[in-house]
C-alpha positions in Angstrom: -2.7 0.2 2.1 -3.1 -0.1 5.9 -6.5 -1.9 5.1 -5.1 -4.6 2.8 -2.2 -5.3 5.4 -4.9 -5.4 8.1 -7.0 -7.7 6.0 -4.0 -9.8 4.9 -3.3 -10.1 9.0 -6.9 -11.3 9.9 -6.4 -14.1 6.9 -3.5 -15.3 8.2 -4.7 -15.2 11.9 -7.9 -17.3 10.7 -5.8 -19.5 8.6 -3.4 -20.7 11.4 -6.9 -21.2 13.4 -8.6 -23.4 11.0 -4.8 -25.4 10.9 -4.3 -26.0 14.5 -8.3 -26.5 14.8 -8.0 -29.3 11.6 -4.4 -30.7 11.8 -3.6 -30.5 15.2 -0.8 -28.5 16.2 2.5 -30.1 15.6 1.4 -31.0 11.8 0.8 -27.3 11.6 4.0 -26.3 13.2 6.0 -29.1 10.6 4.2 -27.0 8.0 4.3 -23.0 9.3 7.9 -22.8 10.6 9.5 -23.6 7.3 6.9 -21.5 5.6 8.2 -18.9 7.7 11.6 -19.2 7.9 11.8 -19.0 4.1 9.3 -15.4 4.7 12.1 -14.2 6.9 15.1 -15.0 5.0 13.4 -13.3 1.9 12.4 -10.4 4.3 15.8 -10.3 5.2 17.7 -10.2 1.9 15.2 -7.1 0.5 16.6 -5.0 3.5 20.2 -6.6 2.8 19.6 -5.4 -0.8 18.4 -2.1 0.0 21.1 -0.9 2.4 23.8 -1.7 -0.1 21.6 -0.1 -2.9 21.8 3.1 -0.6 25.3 2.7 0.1 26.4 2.6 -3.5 28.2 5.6 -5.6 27.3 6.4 -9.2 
């Protein structure tokens, strides 16, 4: 597992290179930061989801 998320990190790290280096970097920031912001919110709303999973009584 810790190979795959290392992995997934380098793709990601050489993807955001090859924007910036192509588009220039406020194209690629009009593209990532939504991208991103819906990564967080989703991020967010599994741990939301989890805590009140625990939380609940059978």
């Amino acid at each position: 597992m810790y190979t795959v998320r290392l992995s997934a990190l380098l793709l990601i790290v050489l993807t955001l290179g090859i924007l910036l280096g192509f588009l220039g970097w406020k194209v690629a920031l009009t593209v990532l930061v939504p991208l991103i912001f819906v990564w967080l919110m989703n991020w967010d709303e599994k741990s939301y989801l989890k805590q009140q999973h625990e939380h609940h009584y059978y």
